[in-house]
C-alpha positions as CSV (number, residue, x, y, z in Angstrom):
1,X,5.1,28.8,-2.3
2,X,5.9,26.6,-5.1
3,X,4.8,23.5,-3.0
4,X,2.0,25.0,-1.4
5,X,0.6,25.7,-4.9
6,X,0.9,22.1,-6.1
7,X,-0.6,20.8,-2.6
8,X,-3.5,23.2,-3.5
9,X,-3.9,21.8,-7.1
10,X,-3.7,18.5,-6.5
11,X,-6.0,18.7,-4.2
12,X,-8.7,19.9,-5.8
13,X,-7.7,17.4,-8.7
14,X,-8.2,14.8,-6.3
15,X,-11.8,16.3,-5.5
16,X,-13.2,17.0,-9.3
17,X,-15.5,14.4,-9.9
18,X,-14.8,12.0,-12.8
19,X,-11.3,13.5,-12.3
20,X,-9.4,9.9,-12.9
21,X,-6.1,8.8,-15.0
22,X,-6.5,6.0,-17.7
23,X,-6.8,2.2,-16.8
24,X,-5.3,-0.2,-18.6
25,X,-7.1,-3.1,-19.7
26,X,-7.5,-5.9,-17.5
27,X,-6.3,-4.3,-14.1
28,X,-7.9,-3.7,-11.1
29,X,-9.2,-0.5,-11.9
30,X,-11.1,-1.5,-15.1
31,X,-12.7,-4.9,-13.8
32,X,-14.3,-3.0,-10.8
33,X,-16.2,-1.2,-13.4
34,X,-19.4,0.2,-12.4
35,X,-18.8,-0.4,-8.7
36,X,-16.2,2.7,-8.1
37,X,-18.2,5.0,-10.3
38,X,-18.9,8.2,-8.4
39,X,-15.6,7.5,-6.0
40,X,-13.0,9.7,-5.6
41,X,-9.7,8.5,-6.5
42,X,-7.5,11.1,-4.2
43,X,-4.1,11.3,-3.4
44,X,-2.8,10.7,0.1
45,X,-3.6,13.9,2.4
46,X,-1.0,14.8,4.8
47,X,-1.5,14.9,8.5
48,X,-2.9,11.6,8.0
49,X,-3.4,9.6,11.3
50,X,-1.5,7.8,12.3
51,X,-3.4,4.4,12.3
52,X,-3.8,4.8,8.7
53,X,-2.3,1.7,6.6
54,X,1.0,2.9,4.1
55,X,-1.0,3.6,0.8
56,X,-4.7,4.1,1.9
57,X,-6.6,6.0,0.1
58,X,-8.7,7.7,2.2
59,X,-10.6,10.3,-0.7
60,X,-12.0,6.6,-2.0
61,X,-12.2,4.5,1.0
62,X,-13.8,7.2,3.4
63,X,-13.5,5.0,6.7
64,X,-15.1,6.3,9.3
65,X,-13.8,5.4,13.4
66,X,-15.8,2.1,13.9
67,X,-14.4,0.9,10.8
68,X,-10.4,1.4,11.9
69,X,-11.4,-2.3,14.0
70,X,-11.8,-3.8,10.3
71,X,-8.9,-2.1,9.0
72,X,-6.8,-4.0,11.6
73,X,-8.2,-7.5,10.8
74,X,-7.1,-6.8,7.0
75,X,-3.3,-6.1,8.3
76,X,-3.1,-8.9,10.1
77,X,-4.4,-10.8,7.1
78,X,-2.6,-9.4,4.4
79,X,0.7,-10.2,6.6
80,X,0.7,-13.8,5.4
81,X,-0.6,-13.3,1.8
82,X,1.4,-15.0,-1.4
83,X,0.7,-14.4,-4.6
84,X,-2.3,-12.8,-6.6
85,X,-5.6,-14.1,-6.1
86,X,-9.4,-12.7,-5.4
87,X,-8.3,-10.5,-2.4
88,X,-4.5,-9.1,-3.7
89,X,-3.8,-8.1,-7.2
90,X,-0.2,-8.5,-8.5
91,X,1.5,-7.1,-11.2
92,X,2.7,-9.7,-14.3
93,X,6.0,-9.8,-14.8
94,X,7.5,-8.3,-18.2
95,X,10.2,-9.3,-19.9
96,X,13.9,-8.0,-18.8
97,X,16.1,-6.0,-19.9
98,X,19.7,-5.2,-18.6
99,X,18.4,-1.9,-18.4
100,X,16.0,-2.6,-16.3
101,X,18.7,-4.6,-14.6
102,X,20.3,-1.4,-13.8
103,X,17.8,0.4,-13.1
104,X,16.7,-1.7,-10.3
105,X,20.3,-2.2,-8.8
106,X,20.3,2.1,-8.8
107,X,17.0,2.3,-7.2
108,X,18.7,-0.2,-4.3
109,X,21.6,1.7,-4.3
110,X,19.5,5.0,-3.4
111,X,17.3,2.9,-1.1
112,X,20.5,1.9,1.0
113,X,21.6,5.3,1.1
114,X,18.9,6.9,2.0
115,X,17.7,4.7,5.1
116,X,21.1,3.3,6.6
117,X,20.7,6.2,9.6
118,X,17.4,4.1,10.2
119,X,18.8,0.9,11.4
120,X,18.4,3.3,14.8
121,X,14.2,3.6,14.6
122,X,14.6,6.0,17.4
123,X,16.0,8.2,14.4
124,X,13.9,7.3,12.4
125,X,10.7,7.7,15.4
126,X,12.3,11.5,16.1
127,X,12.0,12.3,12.0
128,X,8.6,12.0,11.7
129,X,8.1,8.0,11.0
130,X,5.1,6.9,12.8
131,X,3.9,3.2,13.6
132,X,1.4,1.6,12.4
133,X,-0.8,-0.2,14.9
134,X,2.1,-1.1,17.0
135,X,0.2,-3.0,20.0
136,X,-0.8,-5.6,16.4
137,X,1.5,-8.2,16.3
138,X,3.0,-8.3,12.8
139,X,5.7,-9.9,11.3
140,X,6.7,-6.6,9.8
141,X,5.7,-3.4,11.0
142,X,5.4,-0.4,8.7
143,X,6.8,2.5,10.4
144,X,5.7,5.4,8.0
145,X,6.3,9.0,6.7
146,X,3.1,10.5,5.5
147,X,4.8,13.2,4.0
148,X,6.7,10.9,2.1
149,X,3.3,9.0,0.8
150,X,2.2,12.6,-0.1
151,X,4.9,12.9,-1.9
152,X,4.9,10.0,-3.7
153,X,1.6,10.8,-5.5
154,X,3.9,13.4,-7.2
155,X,7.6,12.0,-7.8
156,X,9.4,9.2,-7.2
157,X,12.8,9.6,-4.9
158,X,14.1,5.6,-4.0
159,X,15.9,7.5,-1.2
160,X,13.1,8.6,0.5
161,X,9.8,5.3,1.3
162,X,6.4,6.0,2.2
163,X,7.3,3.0,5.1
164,X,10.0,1.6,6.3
165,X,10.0,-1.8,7.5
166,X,10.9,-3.0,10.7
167,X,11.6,-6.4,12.6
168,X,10.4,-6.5,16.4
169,X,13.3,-7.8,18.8
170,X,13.4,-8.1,22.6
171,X,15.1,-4.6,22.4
172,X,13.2,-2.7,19.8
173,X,13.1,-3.0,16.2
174,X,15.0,-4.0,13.2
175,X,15.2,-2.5,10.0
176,X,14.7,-5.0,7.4
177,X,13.3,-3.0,4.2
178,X,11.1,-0.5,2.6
179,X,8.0,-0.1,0.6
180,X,7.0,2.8,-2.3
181,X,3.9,3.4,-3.1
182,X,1.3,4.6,-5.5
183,X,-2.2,6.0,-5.7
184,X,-4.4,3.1,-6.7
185,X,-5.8,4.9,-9.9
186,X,-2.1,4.3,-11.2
187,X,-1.6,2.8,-14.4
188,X,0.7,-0.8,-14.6
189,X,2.9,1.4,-17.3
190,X,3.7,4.4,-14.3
191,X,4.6,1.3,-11.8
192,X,6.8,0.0,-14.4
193,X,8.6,3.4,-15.0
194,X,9.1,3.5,-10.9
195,X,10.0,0.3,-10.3
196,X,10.3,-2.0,-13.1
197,X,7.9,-4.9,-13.7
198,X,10.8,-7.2,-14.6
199,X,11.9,-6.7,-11.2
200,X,9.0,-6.7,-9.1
201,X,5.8,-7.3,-8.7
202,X,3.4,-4.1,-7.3
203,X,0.3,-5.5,-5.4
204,X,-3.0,-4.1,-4.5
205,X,-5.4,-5.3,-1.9
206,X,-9.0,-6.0,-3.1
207,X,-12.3,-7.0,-2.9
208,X,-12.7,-6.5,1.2
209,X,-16.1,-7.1,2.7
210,X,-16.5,-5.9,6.5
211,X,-19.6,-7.2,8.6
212,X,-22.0,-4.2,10.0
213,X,-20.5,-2.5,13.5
214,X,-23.0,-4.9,15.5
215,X,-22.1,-8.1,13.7
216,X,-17.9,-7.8,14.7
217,X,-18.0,-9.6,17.6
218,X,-20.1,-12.3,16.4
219,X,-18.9,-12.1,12.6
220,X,-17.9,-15.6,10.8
221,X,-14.0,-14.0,9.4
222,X,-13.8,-17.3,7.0
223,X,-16.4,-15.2,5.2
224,X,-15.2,-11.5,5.6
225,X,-11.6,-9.9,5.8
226,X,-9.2,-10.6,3.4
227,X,-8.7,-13.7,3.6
228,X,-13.0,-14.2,3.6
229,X,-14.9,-16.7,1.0
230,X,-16.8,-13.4,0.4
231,X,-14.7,-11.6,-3.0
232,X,-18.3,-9.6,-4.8
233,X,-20.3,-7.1,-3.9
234,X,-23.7,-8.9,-4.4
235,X,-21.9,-11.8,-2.3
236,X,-21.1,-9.1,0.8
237,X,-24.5,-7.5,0.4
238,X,-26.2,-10.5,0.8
239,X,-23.9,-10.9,3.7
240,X,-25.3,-7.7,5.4
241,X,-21.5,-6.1,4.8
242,X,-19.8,-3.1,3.4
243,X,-17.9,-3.8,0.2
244,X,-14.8,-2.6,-0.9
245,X,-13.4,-3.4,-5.0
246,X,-10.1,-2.0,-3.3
247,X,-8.6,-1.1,-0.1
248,X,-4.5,1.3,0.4
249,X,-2.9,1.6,-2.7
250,X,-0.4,0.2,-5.0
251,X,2.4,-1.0,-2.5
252,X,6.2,-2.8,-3.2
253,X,8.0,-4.2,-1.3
254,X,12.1,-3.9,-1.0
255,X,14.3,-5.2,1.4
256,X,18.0,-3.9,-0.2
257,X,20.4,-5.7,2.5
258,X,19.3,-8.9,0.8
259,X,21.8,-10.7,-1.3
260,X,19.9,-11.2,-5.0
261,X,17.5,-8.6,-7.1
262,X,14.8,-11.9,-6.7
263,X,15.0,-11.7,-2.8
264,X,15.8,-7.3,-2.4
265,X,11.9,-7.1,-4.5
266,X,10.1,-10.4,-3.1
267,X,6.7,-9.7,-1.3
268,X,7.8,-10.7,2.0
269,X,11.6,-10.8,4.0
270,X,13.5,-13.7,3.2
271,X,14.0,-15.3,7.2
C-alpha cells in the first residue's frame, strides 16, 4: 500500500502544471528558458516500452510511434559522443575530497554486488531487463529495468541500475557496466549527492532537431540528429523540424570491473 500510495502521488506531481524542482544557474534546465515552459517534467512511468531509451522522459518528450525512427538515429549517435558540447551537457568537475573518494569506492562496491549474477544476461533477460533496440548495432547495449528507472526518481540504491551494460560477442552478451539515472529536472547538487561530481561526470543529451515524418528518407543528418549542425529552435524551425532543448535524462555511466575510479566512471568502456 505504502508504494502504491507514493506511485499515486508522484504521479500526479509529475502532472501539476508548473510543478518543477529548482535549477541551478547555468545548467541545462535554466538556459532552455522559455522553450520548456508549459512542459511537464515527469518521472519515468512504469510499464514503459520497451524501445524506450534508459532515462527518457516521456511526460516532457511526448514521442509519438513515427518518431521512435528518430529516436534510434540519436542512439546511434550519442554512441560515439566525447565530451560536452551543443548536443550533450556534462557535469563540471568539483573539487575532491577523500570523502568523496570513499564514497565512490562504496557506490562500486554495491554496484559489483549487486550485478555479478548478471554476467549471465539470460539472468538478467528472465528478471525483467529488457533490451534496447537490440537489432541497432551499438557498441554498448543498455539492457534495462524500468522499474528500477521508476525507482530511481525516488532513491538511490548503487545495487540496483536503471541499465545495465552489455558487450555483443559471437555467443551473446558481455557485461561490462552500468548506468543510474535521474529525471532531467534534477539539480547538479542531487547528482553530486548520488554520485559525486569529483568522480564523475553526469551528462544530458540536448538540443535534438528531427526532420518532419515525410522528410526521413530524404533528410540531410549533418543537419539533424545529434550530431546535426542544427543546435536552436529558430535554426530547426527554419529547417521544417521538431525541436527538442532536451532528450532521456540525466545518465552515468560506471563500468566497476575496471581497474581506477578515472576509468570505473568514464563516459565510455575503456577497450
Amino acid at each position: 500500500m505504502v508504494v502504491g500510495a507514493i506511485f499515486v502521488v508522484t504521479v500526479l506531481l509529475a502532472a501539476m502544471p508548473g510543478h518543477n524542482a529548482p535549477v541551478q544557474a547555468g545548467s541545462p534546465q535554466a538556459q532552455q528558458g522559455s522553450s520548456q515552459q508549459g512542459s511537464q517534467q515527469g518521472f519515468w512511468q512504469p510499464g514503459s516500452a520497451a524501445q524506450e531509451m534508459p532515462g527518457m522522459d516521456r511526460n516532457h518528450i511526448n514521442m509519438d510511434a513515427d518518431e521512435k525512427s528518430a529516436e534510434k538515429a540519436a542512439v546511434a549517435d550519442m554512441n560515439h559522443m566525447q565530451g560536452s558540447s551543443a548536443h550533450i551537457y556534462m557535469t563540471a568537475m568539483r573539487q575532491q575530497t577523500p570523502a568523496d573518494v570513499q564514497r565512490a569506492n562504496e557506490i562500486v562496491a554495491q554496484l559489483r554486488s549487486g550485478i555479478e549474477k548478471y554476467k549471465d544476461y539470460h539472468v538478467a533477460l528472465n528478471e525483467g531487463y529488457r533490451i534496447f533496440l537490440p537489432n541497432l548495432a551499438q557498441p554498448e547495449y543498455h539492457f534495462t529495468n524500468y522499474t528500477n528507472g521508476f525507482m530511481a526518481s525516488l532513491r538511490f540504491d548503487p545495487s540496483q541500475p536503471t541499465s545495465l551494460l552489455y558487450r555483443r560477442t559471437a555467443d551473446g552478451y558481455e557485461l561490462l557496466g552500468a548506468m543510474y539515472t535521474m529525471p532531467k529536472r534534477a539539480t547538479e547538487d542531487q547528482l553530486n549527492e548520488r554520485v559525486p561530481l569529483s568522480i564523475a561526470m553526469w551528462h544530458l543529451h540536448t538540443n535534438l532537431c528531427v526532420p518532419r515524418r515525410d522528410q526521413r528518407q530524404t533528410a540531410d543528418w549533418s543537419k539533424f540528429g545529434l550530431k546535426g549542425s542544427i543546435t536552436t529552435e529558430d535554426a530547426c524551425n527554419a529547417a521544417s523540424g521538431k525541436f527538442y532543448p532536451s532528450i532521456f535524462g540525466w545518465m552515468v555511466h560506471v563500468y566497476p570491473y575496471e581497474d581506477s575510479l578515472d576509468k570505473i566512471f568514464a563516459m565510455h568502456h575503456h577497450d
